[in-house]
N, C-alpha and C positions, 0 to 999 in steps of 0.2 A: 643342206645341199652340198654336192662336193665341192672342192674348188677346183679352183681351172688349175692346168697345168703348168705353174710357172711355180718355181722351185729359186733359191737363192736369198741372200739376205734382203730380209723386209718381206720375205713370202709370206710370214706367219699374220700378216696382217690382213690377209684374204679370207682368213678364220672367221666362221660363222657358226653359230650352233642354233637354231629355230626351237630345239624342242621347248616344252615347258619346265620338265625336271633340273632343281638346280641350275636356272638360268642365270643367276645372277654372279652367284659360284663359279662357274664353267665363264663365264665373260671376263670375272676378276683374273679367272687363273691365266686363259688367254693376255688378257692385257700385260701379267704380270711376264709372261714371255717376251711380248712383243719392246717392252724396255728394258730387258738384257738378254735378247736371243742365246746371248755366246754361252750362259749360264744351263748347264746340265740339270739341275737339281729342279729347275722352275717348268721346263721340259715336262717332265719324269711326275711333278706332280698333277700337270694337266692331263698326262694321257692314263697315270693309273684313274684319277677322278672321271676321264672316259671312261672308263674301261668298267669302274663302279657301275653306273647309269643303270636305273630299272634291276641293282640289284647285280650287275652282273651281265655285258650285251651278249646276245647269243643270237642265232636266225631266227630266233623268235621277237626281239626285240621292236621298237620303234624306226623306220627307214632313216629319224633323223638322229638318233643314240648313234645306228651303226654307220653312218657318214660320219658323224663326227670321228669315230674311233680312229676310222680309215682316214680319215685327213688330217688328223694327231700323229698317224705312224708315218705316213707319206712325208707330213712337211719336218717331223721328226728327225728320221733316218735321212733325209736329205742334206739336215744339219750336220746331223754324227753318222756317218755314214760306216765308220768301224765301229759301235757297237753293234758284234754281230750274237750276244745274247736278246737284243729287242729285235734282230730279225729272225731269230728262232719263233720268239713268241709273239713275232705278228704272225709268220708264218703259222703257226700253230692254232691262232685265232681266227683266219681266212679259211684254215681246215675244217675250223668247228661252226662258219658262218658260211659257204663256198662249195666247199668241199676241196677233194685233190688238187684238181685244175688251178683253184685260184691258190692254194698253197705254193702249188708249183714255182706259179709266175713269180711271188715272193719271194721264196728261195735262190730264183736264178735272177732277181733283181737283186739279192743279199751276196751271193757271190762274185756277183760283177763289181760291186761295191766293193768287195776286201776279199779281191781271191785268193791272198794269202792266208786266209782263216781256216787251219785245218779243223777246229772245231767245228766250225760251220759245213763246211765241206761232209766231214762226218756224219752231221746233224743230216743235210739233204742227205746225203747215201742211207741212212737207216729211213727219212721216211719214203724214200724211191722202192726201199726193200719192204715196207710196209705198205704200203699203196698200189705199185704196181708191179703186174704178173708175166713181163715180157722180161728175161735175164738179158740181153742185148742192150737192152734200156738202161736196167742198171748197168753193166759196164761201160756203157757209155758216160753214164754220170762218175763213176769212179776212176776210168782213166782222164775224161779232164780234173777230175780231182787230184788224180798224180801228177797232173801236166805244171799245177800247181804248188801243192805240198809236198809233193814225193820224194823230193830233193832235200826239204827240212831236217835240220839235224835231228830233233829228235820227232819225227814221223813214224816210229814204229804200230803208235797207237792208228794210221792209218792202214797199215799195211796190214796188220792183223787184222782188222775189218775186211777189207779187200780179200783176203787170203781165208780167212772164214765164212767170207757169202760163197765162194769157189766151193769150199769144200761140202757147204751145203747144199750147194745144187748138184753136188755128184759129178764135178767135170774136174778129177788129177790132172790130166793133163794141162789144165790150165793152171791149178795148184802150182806145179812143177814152173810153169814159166812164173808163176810170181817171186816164188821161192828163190828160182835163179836170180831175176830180177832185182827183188829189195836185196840179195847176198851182192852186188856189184855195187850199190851206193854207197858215197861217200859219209853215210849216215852212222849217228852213234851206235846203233843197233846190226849193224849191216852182220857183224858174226854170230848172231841168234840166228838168221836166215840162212846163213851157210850149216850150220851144223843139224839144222832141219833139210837142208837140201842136200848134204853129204851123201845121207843113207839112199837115196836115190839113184846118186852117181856108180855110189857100189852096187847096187841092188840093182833091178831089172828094168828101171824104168827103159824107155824106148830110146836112144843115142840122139835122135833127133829133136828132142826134148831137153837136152843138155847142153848143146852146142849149135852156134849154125851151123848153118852146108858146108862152106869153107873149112871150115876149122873142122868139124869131120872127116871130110875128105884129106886133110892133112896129115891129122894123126893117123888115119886111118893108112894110110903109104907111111908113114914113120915104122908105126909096127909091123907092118907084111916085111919090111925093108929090115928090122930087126929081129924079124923072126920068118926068116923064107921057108921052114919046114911046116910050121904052125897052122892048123885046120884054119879058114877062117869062121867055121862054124862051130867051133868046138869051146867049150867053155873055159880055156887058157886063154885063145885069141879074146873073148869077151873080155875076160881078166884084164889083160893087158891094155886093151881098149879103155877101161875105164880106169885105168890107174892113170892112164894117159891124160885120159879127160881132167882126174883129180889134179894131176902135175900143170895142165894148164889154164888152171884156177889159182894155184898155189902165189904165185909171183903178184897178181891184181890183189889179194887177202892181206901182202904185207905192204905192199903200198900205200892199200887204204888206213892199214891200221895205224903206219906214220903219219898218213894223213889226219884221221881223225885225232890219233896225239895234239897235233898242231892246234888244230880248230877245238879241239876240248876249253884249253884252255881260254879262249875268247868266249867261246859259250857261257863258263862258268860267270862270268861277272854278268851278263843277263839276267835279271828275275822275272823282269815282265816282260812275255811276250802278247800283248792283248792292250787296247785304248782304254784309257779312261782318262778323264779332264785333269787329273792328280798328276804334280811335275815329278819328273824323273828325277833324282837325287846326282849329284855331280859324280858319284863312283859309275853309274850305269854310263850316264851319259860318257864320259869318256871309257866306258870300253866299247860302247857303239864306235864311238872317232878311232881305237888300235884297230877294231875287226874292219874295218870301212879302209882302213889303212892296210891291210896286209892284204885284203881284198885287192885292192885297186894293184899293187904292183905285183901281184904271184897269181891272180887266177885270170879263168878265161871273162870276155865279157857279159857274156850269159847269169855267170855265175855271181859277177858284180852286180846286175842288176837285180839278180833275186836276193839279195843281201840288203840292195837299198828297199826293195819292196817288203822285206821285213821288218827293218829298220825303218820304216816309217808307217806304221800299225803303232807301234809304242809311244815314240817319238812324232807322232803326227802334228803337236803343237807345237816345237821345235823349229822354226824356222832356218837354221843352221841348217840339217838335213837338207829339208828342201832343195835350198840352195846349192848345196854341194850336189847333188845329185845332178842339179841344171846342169852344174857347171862340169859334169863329167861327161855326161852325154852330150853338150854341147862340143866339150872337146873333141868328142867321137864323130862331128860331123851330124848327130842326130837331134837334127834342132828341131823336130816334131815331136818328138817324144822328149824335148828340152821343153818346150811350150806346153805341153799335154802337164807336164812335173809343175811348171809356174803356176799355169791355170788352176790346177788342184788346191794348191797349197793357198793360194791369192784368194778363191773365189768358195772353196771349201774350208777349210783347217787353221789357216790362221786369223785369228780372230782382227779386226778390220781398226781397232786400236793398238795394232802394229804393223803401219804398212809398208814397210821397211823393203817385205816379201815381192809387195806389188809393184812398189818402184825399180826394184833390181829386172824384173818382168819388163817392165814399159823398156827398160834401158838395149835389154835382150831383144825386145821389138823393135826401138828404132836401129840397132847396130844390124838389120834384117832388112831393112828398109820399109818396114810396116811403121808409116808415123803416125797415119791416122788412126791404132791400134794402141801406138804407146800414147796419144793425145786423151782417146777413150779411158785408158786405162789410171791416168791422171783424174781426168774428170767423176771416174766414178768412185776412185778415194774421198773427194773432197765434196761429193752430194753425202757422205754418212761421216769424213770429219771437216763441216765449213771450217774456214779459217787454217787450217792444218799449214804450218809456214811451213816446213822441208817441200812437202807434194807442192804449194804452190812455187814454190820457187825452181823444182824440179822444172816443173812447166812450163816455166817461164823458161830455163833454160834450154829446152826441147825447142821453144820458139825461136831462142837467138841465133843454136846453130843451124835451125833448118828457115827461118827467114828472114832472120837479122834481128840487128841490137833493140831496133825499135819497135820490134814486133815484141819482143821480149816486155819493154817496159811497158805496150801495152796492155799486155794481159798483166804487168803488175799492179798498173792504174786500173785495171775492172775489179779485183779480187779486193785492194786498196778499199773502194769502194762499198764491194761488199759487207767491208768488214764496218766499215764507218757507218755505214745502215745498223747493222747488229747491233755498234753500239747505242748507235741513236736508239734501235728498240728496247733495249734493255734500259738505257738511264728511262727512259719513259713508263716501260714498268715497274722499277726496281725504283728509280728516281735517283739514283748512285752510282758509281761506276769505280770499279777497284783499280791500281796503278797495273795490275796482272794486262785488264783488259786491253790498255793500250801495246803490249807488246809486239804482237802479229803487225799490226801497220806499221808499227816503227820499223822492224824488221823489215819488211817487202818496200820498203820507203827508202829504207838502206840500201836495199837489192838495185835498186834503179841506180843510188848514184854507182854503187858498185860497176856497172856495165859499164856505163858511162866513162867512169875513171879507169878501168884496166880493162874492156875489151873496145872502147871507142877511144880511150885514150883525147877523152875530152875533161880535164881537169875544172875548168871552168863552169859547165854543164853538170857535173858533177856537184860542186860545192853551191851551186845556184837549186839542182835539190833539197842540199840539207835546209840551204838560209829560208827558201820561200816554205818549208811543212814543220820548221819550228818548233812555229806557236799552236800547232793541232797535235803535236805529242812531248807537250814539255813533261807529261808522268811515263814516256817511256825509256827506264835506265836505258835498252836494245838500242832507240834512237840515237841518246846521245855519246854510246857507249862507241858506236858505228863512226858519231859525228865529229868525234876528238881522234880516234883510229885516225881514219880517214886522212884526217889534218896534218895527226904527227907520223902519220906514211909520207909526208910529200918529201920529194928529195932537196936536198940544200942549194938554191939557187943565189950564185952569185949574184950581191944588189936587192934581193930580195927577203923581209924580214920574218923566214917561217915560224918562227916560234912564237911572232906577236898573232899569225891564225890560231895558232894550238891557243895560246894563251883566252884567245877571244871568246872560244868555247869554253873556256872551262869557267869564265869569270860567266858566262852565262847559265853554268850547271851552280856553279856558286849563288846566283841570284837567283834560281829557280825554284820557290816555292813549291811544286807542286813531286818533287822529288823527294822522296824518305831520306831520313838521314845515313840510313844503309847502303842505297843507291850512289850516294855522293863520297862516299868513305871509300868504293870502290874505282868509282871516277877519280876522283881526287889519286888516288894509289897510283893510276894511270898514270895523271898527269904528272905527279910526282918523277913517276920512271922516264918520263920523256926528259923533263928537265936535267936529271943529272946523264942520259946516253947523247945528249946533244947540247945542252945548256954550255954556256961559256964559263966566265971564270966567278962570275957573281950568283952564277945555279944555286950554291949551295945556301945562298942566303936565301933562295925564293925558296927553295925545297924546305929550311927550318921553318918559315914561316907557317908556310901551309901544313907541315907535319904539326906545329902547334895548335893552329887552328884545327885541324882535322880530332887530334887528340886530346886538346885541352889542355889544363895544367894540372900539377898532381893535388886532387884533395884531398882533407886531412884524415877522410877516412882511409885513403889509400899509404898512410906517410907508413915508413919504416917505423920499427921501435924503440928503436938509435934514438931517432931525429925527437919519437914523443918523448925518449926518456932526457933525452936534453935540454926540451921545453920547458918538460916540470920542473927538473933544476935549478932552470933558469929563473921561473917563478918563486919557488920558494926562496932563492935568495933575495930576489927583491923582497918579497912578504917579510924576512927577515931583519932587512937593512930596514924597512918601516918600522918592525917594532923595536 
């Protein structure tokens, strides 16, 4: 049966298949989606094994083969929404199961998706020109395709299309404005177009077909005004008229051609212009950051934005992009289409084990005054990564500035919590619990005295968190790494002996058992540095000490060859004096 319409991550979990063929097959593959969605390849093997079913589905097939197919491509394309070769070939498959109609609807649910896809775009125009018999129609789907692509550096393979369905319906005069048209673009091809729309200019095409009104009317008093004797109907005045024309094309053709000089060379470092889940290599990716760069401070707006909307088809896992794109249009004033950029990137394209994206999102919503947006947007990171320390502590800080310190520690104490559940369910099934596990609480445990200490500016309250949660994370290094900081942060109080606190802690990481000897080799290193940037004059005796114990003494495997060769020496002369 179908699924309902709810798209996003964890959609694919609505996945149902009832038939009998290969049910068990078709369930594995589903599942095997459903525990790593972000994965292409696991995708790709569910919907061709759809797509197998009964041999091959077709509108002959089973009602529940072709749901399944159509709910494969649906929660598919929702995922990867730029591959727009799978929306060719759903498109192509709703032709052969639907007919036109429902192809249609695919196509213009695959362009709204990645209307920068001039492939795609092409793809609809050839089957609009195969399907249906209204020319209106088709132009209509190929000038929003220009509205698009037209502007692409290298677009010419659109424009020949465009320019070749013209000429096969037998309407020049539309020819004629194309030909003008693509010869004015900033595009690599723009002088193949003039030199097909030259011969026109000289030739008989109609004047109004060349120019507009104005500029007609211009030349046209230019000439009468250089040639007061001249017919205006006589084949000199023509002459003249289109030499005219030619001359006021002439100055836009070298413009552009500097132009295109420019942008060639940024072009050149692009190879891919098209998604796939494959990372861009660090040459591409930085000539996306030059072209994104010379963009932003020489062209108009318009023209920035269809750069970044290129720039991110290729680069769509890229979260760098994203962000800057935010951050440009937010500059502009255009914080809905700053939001529209986060949302995409947050809730489509980056994959949800780097939320890096989302959080910069929440920040963009409260600096907006949407808190209960950047609140949601917190909580729906940490329902797909529990425990996630950055986002909860994010959170927590959303809470301090918009409701105080103590609100803040308390969403620390719920997630705290949380986490201490987790682990209680794990040692219960596992029956063990690694030193990793306790990190996250030690962290968010720290986070509390944290507030406490530098934005309550309660020192006291502060170090009365570390002492009473201890003994619930003596395997967390975070904790006690947080808990010695802390200490030897305090500033030098007259009368008061800070470094027997520092000290306190460390003879406590020293006695603590439940600590790696890795863990304490780093603590210790700490403590070490405290001692000699504040220690008095007997520091450096504590510092040997503990550098010995930390490092041990040197064993014989380790001795010089000096020292062995000395040994033996030493031996055989006694051995000697024996005998």
């Amino acid at each position: 049966m179908p699924v309902d319409q709810f798209f996003g991550r964890g959609a694919v979990r609505q996945l149902k298949y009832v038939g009998e063929e290969a049910a068990s097959e078709i369930q594995q593959l589903i599942e095997a989606v459903i525990a790593n969605e972000d994965e292409l390849e696991k995708w790709e093997a569910l919907l061709n094994r759809a797509l197998d079913l009964e041999g091959g589905v077709t509108r002959n097939s089973h009602p529940n083969a072709i749901d399944l197919v159509r709910d494969v491509f649906n929660l598919f394309l929702a995922k990867f929404p730029l591959l727009y070769a799978y929306w060719k070939k759903y498109a192509n498959w709703e032709f052969s199961i639907g007919g036109p109609e429902t192809a249609d609807e695919i196509y213009e649910r695959g362009v709204a998706a990645i209307p920068k896809s001039a492939d795609l775009w092409e793809n609809y125009c050839d089957f609009k020109i195969m399907t249906c018999h209204d020319n209106n129609t088709i132009r209509e789907i190929f000038e929003r395709a220009a509205s698009f692509v037209g502007l692409d550096f290298f677009s010419s393979s659109f424009w020949d299309k465009y320019i070749e369905f013209e000429e096969r319906v037998q309407e020049p005069g539309k020819v004629t404005q194309l030909l003008k048209r693509a010869s004015q673009l900033p595009t690599y091809h723009f002088e193949k177009y003039f030199q097909k729309f030259y011969p026109l200019i000289v030739g008989s095409e109609p004047y109004e077909n060349l120019v507009d009104e104005a500029t007609l009317d211009g030349i046209t008093t230019k000439v009468k005004v250089q040639n007061p004797g001249l017919n205006p109907e006589s084949i000199e005045f023509d002459r003249e008229i289109r030499k005219e024309i030619y001359n006021w094309y002439c100055p836009g053709r070298e413009e552009r051609s500097h132009y295109i000089r420019v942008l060639y060379e940024f072009e050149l470092a692009i190879k891919r212009h098209y998604f796939t889940t494959a990372e861009l290599d660090h040459e591409e990716l930085e000539g996306w950051r030059k072209y994104l760069d010379h963009h932003e401070k020489s062209e108009t707006e318009q023209n920035v934005m269809n750069l970044y909307e290129r720039c991110l088809v290729p680069c769509a896992l890229h979260e760098e992009f994203w962000g800057r794109y935010a951050r440009w249009l937010a500059s502009r004033n255009r914080e809905e289409d700053a939001r529209i950029v986060y949302m995409k990137a947050g809730c489509i394209f980056i994959p949800i084990s780097r939320p890096e994206i989302r959080l910069t999102w929440a920040r963009f919503e409260e600096k907006l005054g949407r808190i209960h947006v950047a609140r949601d947007i917190h909580v729906s990171i940490l329902e797909q990564l529990p425990g996630h320390v950055e986002t909860i502590t994010s959170l927590a800080g959303l809470a301090r500035r918009h409701e105080g310190n103590h609100a803040a520690i308390q969403v620390l104490d719920e997630y705290i919590e949380i986490e201490k559940n987790r682990l209680a369910e794990k040692m219960a099934q596992e029956g063990k619990l690694e030193a990793d596990d306790f990190e996250a609480c030690g962290h968010l445990v720290a986070e509390q005295a944290r507030i406490l200490w530098k934005c309550e500016g309660d020192v006291s309250a502060a170090r009365q968190i570390f002492e009473s949660k201890q003994d619930q994370f003596l395997a967390s290094e975070t904790f006690w790494a947080k808990y010695l900081d802390f200490e030897a942060s305090q500033p030098f109080v007259k009368g008061q002996d800070t470094h027997a606190y520092v000290k306190a802690v460390y003879d406590k990481i020293v006695g603590n058992g439940h600590l790696n000897k890795e863990a304490k080799e780093h603590l210790s290193k700490a403590y070490m540095d405290f001692i000699l940037d504040r220690g008095d004059k007997d520091a450096t005796e504590e510092w040997m000490k503990i550098h010995r114990e930390v490092h041990g003494y040197v064993s014989k495997d380790t001795e010089s060859p000096s020292s062995k060769d000395a040994q033996n020496a030493a031996g055989n002369a006694r051995k000697n004096r024996t005998a």
